[in-house]
N, C-alpha and C positions, 0 to 999 in steps of 0.2 A: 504494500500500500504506500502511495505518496502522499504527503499531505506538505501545504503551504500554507504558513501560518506567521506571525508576527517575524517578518523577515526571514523566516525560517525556510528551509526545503527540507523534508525528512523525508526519506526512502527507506519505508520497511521491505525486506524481503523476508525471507520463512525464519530466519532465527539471528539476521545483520540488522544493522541500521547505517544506514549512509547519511552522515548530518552536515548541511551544506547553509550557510547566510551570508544575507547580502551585504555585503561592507563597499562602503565605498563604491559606488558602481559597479561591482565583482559580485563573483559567490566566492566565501572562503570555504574552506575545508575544516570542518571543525573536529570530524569523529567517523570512523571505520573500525567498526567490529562486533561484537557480540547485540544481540537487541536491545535497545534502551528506553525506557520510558517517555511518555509524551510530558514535556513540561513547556511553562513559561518563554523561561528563560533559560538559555544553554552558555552563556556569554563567556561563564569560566572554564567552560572551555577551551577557550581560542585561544593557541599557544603563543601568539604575538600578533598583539592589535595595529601595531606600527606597518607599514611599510619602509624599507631604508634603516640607514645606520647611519653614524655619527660622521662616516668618511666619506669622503665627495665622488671617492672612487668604489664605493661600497654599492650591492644590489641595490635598487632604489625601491624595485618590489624584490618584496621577500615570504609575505602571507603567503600562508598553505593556498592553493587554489586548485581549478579545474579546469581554467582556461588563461591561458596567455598568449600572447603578442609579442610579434616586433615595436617596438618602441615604448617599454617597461622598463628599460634601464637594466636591465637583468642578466647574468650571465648563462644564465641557465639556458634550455633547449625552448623554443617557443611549439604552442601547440599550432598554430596557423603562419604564414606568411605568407602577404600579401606583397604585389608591383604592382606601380602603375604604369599604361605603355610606356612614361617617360625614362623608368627605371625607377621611378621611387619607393623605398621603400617602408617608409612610414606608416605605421598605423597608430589610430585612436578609436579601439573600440568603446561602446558606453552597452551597459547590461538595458534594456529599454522593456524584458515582459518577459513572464513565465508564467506558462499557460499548460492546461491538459490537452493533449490531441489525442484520437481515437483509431487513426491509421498514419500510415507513413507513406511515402512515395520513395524508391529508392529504383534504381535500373541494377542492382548489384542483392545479392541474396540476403533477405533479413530474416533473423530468426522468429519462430513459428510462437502463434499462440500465445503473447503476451496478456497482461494484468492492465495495466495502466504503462503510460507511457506520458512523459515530460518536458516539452519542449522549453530551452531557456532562448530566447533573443539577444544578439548584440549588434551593432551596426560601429561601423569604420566611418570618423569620422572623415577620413584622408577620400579613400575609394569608395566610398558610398556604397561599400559591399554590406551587404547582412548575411549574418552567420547562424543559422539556426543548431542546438547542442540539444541531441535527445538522449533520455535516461528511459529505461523499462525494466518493469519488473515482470514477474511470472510466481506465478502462484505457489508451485509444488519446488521453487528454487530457489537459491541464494545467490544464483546469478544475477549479476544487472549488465544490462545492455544498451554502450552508447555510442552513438557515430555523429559525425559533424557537416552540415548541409551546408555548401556558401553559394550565395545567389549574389549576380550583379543587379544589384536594383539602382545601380546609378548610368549614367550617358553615356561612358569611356569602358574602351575593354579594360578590362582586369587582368593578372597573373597570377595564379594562383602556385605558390613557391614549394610549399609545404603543406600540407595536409592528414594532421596527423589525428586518429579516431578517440584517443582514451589519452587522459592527464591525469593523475594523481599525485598529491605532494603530502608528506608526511615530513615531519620533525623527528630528526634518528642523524647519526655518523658512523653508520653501520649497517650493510645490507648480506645475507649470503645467497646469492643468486643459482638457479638449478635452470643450464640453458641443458634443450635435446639437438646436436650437432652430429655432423657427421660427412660421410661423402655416399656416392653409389655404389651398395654393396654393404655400406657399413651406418643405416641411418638410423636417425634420433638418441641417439648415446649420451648418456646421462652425463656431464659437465657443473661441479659446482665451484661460484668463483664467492671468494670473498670480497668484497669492495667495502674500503674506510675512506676512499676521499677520488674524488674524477667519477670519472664512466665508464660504465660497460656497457656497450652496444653490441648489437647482430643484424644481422641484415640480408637479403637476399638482393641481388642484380644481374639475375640469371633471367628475369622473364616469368616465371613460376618462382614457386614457396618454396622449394628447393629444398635439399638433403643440408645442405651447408648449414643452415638455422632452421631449426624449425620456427613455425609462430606462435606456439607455445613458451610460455618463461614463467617461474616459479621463482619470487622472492622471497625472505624469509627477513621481514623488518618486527621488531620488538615481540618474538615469540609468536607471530601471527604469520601466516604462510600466505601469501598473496598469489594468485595466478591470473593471467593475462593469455587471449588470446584473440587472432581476428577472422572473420569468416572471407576469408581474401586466399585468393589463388594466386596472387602474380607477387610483385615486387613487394617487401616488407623492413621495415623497422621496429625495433624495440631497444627503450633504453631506460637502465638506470641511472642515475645522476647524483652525486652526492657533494654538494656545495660547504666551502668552509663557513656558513653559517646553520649547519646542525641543520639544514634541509634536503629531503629525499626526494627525488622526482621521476615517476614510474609513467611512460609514455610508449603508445604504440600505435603503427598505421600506416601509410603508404611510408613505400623510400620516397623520398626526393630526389634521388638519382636517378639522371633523365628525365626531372619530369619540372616541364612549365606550361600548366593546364591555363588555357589560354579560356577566359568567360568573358562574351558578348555583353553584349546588354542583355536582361532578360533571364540569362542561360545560367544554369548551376551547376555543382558536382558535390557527389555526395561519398564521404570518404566509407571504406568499410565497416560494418557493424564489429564493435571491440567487445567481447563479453567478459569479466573479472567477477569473482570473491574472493572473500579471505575464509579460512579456517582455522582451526586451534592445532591440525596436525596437520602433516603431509598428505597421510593415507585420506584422511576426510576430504581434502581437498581433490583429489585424484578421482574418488567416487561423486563427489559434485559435478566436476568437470564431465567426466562420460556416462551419469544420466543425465545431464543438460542439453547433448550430443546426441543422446536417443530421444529425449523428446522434444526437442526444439530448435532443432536442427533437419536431420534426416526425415526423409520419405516417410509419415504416418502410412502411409500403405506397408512397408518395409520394414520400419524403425523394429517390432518383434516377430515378425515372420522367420519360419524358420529356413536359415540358409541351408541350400544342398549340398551336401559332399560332391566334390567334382573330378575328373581329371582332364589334366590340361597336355596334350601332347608337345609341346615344345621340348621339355629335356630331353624327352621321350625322343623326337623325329627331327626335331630344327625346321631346315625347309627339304627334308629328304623322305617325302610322304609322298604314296598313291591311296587309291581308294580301297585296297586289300589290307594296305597297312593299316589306316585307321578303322576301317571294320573289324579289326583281329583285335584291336585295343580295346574298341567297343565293346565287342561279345564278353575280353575278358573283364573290363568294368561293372556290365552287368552282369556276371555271375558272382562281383565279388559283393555287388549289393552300391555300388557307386550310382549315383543318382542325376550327375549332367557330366556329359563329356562337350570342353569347350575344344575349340579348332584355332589355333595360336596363329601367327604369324606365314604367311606362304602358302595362302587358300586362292591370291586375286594376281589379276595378270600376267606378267612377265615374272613375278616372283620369285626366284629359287635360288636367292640370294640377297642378301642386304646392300646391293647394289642400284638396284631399277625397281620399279612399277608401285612405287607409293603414290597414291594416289588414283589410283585405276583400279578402283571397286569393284571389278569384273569377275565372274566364280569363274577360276582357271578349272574347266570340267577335266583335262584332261588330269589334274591331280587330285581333284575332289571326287572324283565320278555325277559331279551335279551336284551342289549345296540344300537343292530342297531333294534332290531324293537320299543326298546323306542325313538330313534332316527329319526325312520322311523315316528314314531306318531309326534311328536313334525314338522315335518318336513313339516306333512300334515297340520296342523292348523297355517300354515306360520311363524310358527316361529324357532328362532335356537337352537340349542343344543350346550350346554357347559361340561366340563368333569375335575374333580380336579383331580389331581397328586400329588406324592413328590416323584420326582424319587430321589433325592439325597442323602434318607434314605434307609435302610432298616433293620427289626427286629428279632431277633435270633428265634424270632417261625414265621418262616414263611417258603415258600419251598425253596425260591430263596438261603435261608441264609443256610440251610440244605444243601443244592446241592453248595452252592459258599460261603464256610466262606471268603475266602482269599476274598472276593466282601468287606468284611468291612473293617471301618478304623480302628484298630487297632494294637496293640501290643503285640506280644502270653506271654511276663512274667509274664503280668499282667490283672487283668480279666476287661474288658473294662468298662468304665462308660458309663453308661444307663440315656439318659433323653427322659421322657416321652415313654421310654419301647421300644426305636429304639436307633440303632449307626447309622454313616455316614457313604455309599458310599464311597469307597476310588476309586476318581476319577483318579487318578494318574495309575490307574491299565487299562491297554487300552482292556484287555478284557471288563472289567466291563462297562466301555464306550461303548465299540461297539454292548455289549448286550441290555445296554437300547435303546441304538440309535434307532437299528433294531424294541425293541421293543414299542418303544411310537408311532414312526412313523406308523407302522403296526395299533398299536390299535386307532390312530386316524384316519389313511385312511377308515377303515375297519368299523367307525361307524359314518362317516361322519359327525365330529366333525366341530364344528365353532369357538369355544372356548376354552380355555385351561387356569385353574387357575392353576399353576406353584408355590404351596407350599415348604417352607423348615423353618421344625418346631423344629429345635433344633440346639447350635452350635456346635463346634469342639472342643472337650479334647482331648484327643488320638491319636495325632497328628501321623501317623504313617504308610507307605505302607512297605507292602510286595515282594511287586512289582518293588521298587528301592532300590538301594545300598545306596546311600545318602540322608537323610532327610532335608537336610539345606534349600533346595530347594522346601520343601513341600506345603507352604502356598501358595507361587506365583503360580506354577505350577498349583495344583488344581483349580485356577480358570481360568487358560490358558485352561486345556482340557474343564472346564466347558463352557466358554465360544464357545468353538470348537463345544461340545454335543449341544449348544442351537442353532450356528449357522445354523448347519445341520440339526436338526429338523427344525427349524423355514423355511430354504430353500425349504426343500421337500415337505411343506405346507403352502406354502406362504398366501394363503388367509384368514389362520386361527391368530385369534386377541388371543395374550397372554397375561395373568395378570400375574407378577410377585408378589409372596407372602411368606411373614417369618415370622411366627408366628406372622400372623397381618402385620404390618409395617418395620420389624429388615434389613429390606434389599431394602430401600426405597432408591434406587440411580441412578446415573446414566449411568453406566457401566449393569445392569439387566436393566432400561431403554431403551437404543440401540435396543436389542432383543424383551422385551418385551411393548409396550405403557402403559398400563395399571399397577398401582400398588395397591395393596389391602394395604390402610392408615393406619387399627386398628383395630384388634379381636372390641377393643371396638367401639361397634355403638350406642352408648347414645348417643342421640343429646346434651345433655350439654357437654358432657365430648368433643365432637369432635367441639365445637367453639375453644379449645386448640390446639389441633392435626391439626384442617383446617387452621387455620394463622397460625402455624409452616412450615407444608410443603409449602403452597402458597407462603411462601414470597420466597422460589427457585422454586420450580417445576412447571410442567405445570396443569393447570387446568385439563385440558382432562387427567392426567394419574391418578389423585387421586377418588380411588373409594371407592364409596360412597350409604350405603345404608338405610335404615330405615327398625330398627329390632320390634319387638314386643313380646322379651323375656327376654333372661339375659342383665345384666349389664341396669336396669332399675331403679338406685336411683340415683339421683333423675328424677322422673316419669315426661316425659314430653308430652304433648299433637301430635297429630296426626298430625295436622296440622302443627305445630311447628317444628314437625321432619321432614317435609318436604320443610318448608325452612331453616330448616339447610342443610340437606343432596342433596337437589336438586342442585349437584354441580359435575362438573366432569362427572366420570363414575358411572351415577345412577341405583340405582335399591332398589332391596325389602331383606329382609333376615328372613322369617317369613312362616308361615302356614296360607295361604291364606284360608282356609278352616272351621278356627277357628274363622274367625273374624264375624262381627256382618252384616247384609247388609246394615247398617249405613255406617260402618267401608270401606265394599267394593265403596260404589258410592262415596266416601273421596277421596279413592285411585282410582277411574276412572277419577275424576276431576282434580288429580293432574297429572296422568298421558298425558291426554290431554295437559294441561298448558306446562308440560317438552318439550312436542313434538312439541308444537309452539313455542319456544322459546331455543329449543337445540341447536343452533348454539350460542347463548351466553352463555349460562348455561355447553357447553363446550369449549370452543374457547375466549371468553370475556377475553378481560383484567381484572385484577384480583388489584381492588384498596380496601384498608381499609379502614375502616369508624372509625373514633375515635382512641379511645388507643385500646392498647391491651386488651383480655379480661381476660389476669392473671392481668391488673392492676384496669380495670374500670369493671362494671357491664354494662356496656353499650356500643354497638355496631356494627360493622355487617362487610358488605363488599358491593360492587359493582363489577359488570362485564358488561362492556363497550367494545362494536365492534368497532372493527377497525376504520371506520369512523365514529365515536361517533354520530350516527344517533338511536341507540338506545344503553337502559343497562336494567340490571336488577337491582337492588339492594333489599337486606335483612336487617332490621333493628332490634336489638334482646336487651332488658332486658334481662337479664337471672337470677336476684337475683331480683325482686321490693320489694322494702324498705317499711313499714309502714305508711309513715309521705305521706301525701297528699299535700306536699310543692316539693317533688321529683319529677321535671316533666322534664321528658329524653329530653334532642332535640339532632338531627342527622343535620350534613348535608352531601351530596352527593359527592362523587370523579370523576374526571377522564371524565366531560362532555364540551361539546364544551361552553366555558363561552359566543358566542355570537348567540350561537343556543335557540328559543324558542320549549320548550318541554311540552310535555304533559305527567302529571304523573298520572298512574292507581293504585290503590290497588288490588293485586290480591284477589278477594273474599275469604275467607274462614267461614269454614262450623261453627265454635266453636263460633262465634265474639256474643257478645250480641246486642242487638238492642243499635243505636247509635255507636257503634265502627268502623263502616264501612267508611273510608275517602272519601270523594268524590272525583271527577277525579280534577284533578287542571293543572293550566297552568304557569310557568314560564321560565323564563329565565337561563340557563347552568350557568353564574355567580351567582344568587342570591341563586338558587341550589345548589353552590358549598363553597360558604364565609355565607350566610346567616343561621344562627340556626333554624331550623323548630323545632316545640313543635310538639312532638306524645303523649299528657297526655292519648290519649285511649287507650294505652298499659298497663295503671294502670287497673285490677281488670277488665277486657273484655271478657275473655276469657270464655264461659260456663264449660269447664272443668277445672278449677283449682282445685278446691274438688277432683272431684272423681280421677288427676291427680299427687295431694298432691304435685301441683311445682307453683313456681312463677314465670315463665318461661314463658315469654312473647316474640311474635314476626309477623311481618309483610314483606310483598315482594310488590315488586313496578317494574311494568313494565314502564318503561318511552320511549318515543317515538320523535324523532324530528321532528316536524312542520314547523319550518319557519327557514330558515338562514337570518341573518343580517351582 
């Protein structure tokens, strides 16, 4: 609930309070965190009623705030900047209304289902721009959600410099920051920094949200865990700030690099919607974030639907597939009980090789045998059919690029940079839009598509349309029409379930979230290497969109066991990425058993609360997770060694997260096929507290496993179905 009151702004959410007043033509910042009472007056509060300090060279504004400016006197980062065409850069904003609105206009994805919503007014008095700042709340959350509108409502164009969605200022000289970083292969990896004085920023200027930084950031100011994130797929900032006057400054939202949003008269731009809470822990905060994710975010059609086990033939095939090959995968998919087989990369035109034919959505019959009678087959042995894309590329040997150069993103002075032997779609070109649109739509009705993996495998150099007069406007723009292109496809096929995918992970957010639920985590599927990548994104995202599969080819050092990759990977949106064909019939009744286990147990393995067991596993060798249903009447949990040490004095103990402390439960060992005689835990019975504060010893995860040899890893691990019995 919002309420405005004697200068006041309170924003209640389910259990915060966000307390904001008007000083001076501002809003200051009075109060973030736990619920607070409705009163009067709040004024003792306010940790410094002053603006400025005694020295002529001192901040001149220094109050806590939500919003600032060029022309504050301040050293700090501003939340707006403004030009004039002449170059000037002056501002004087004046706070002039705040008011309730009951919907928003945005051409960018705003989250779903709000409470009340805030609009604050300020107007420049230099550029005659107004600047509209919304706050929202949501009922079932503690999130609040805010983005920044600027309209030119004056004569002269505007520049719009800077555009950033979320401000916050806290009184602190100490922050400890938890950024998720990484590259391709190796993304969202947990990084904690400490900061007593300067900045820490991150940033993407790749074109997409990119592996580099994610837009996710966790600060950790006076015992209260702050998290920040934006629903924006392309270029991003986040920064902390910590000024020698004992002030914090927590801001996130477009980069500024490259970008000078040129406004008409008339014409606005609205930066991405920013969502924040704090909580009292880390783990509270992580489970805030990815139910807020699942419900006001993602597809309500989607958001708890259950996702299908799948297999994807790429490790399996590459581009070195006919139509006997993938029927052979098929038939063994369905007899292992797999539920969509998607068709990867090297189904359409000249394809059979990362070389040519991007862009020419054409079904290569001679290696598909026909997309809808492959289609039609898959359809008949009950199962669905999936189909990969990257419409956002396309390659100078191919037809599309022959018949439509102007389709690409570049620049004629200069001869365009090539990654991975494909340029960008230059989306900004509304032909080029209107032709995909027409034709993904077509080729998905047309072969009665269930699925859709949504690739985009390179960034943006050549920053460049032919198509408009101005480029200052390039970065945001492109992903307004993108998201328009996704809109509209996704409309005209509602039923069909999208994975969003960038070279692996590079576009893991929440703005390709909206559209799509599902997001492909990491080219790499080693189950070592993704106990990093699965606590990076879990501590924001939802369970259900991280997908997740057990390969049996590349990226296999170190070498872990079968078993073992499937309790890692049995998480999310599961499946296979392999040549089912290949394997041994050992290997197959492995994977019929685990497959079984996933399907009695898929509503936690996707939907479960999402708790960590131990430290992390960049610090310790030891530890797992849990995922606990809503009414903590059951969980799963996974318990993982992943390096065991030599010394027979190293005996691992776990204990459990996230269980009712006065529930008695029952705990099972999920069987697996590798364990030697004696490693098999018997079923046990305890109590949610002694489960949850008690150290349990697992010493059978030492030297258990029948394949450590032949799998040359010490990669040890176990899954636990636990079950509630008795309330007390």
């Amino acid at each position: 609930m919002i309420k405005d009151f004697n200068d006041y702004v309170k924003i209640d959410t389910k259990s915060n309070t966000l307390l904001l007043k008007r000083i001076d033509n501002r809003l200051a910042l009075l109060y973030f965190g736990k619920k607070i009472k409705d009163k009067d007056n709040y004024d003792f509060l306010i940790p410094n009623k002053i603006d400025g300090f005694f020295g002529s060279n001192d901040d001149y504004k220094n109050a806590l705030s939500i919003f600032s400016f060029n022309g504050e006197g301040s050293n700090k980062e501003s939340l707006v900047l403004l030009s004039k065409q002449d170059g000037t850069f002056v501002s004087r904003f004046n706070l002039v209304d705040i008011s309730f609105v009951k919907t928003i206009s945005s051409p960018l994805p705003l989250t779903r289902n709000k409470e009340e919503t805030i609009m604050i007014t300020y107007v420049d008095e230099v550029t005659n721009a107004t600047v509209y700042q919304y706050f929202s709340t949501f009922e079932d959350s503690d999130i609040i959600a805010t983005h920044l509108e600027v309209k030119n409502t004056g004569d002269d164009v505007v520049y719009v410099k800077k555009l950033f969605s979320l401000q916050l200022d806290f009184p602190g000289d100490s922050a400890e920051i938890t950024s998720f970083d990484g590259t391709w292969n190796y993304e969202r990896i947990c990084h904690k920094t400490t900061l007593n004085s300067g900045r820490f920023e991150i940033d993407s200027k790749l074109g997409f949200s990119s592996a580099t930084h994610n837009p996710y950031l966790m600060a950790k100011i006076h015992n209260k865990f702050l998290g920040i994130n934006l629903i924006w797929s392309g270029n991003h900032k986040e920064i902390v700030e910590i000024s020698p006057y004992h002030r914090i400054r927590v801001q996130n939202g477009l980069n500024d690099y490259s970008f000078n949003y040129r406004l008409n008269p008339s014409e606005k731009i609205c930066s991405p919607e920013s969502i924040f809470a704090v909580k009292e822990t880390e783990q509270d905060l992580s489970i805030e974030m990815q139910e807020f994710a699942q419900n006001h975010i993602i597809n309500p059609k989607f958001a708890y639907k259950d996702k299908p086990i799948l297999i994807n033939n790429w490790e399996g095939t590459y581009f070195d597939f006919n139509s006997e090959k993938l029927k052979n995968i098929i038939d063994c998919a369905s007899k292992c009980g797999i539920e969509m087989f998607v068709l990867d990369d090297g189904w359409f035109g000249s394809r059979n090789n990362d070389e040519s034919g991007l862009g020419d959505w054409e079904d290569n019959v001679e290696k598909t045998g026909g997309l809808s009678k492959l289609s039609e087959y898959i359809h008949s042995l009950g199962m669905k059919f999936g189909l990969w894309v990257e419409p956002e590329m396309i390659q100078v040997n191919s037809s599309l690029y022959r018949n439509h150069p102007d389709f690409a993103m570049k620049i004629d002075q200069v001869k365009p940079v090539e990654r991975r032997n494909q340029l960008c779609i230059d989306l900004c070109n509304a032909e080029a839009r209107k032709y995909l649109t027409k034709k993904l739509i077509d080729l998905f009705k047309a072969n009665k598509v269930d699925y859709v993996k949504w690739d985009c495998n390179r960034s943006m150099i050549d920053i460049y349309s032919n198509s408009i007069s101005y480029q200052g406007n390039y970065f945001y723009d492109y992903f307004v029409n993108l998201y328009s292109m996704v809109d509209e496809i996704t409309k005209a096929i509602p039923n069909v379930l999208f994975e969003s995918c960038a070279s692996g992970g590079n576009r893991y957010d929440l703005g390709m979230m909206y559209y799509m639920p599902q997001n492909w985590a990491s080219d790499n599927t080693n189950a070592y290497h993704r106990l990093f990548i699965e606590e990076g994104t879990l501590a924001c995202y939802p369970v259900s969109s991280f997908g997740s599969h057990i390969n049996n080819n590349i990226y296999s050092h170190p070498k872990v066991s079968l078993e073992s990759k499937f309790n890692v990977c049995a998480i999310g949106a599961f499946g296979y990425e392999l040549d089912l064909t290949k394997l041994s019939d050992s290997e197959i009744e492995i994977i019929k058993k685990q497959i079984i286990y996933f399907k009695n147990h898929r509503k936690l393995f996707q939907y479960g609360d999402y708790y960590k067991i131990g430290e992390s596993f960049v610090k310790s060798n030891c530890g797992g997770w849990c995922l606990v249903s809503k009414n903590k009447d059951e969980a799963i949990a996974v318990i993982i060694d992943k390096e065991i040490t030599g010394s027979v004095h190293n005996r691992p103990t776990f204990h459990f997260e996230g269980l009712d402390p006065n529930a008695l439960y029952l705990v099972e060992m999920r069987a697996q096929n590798n364990l030697k005689d004696g490693a098999f835990i018997k079923p046990f019975k305890a109590f949610g507290d002694v489960l949850m504060l008690g150290d349990i010893e697992f010493d059978t995860l030492k030297w258990t496993e029948r394949d450590f040899e032949s799998v040359s890893s010490f990669f040890a691990s176990r899954m636990f179905y636990i079950k509630k019995i008795k309330q007390i």
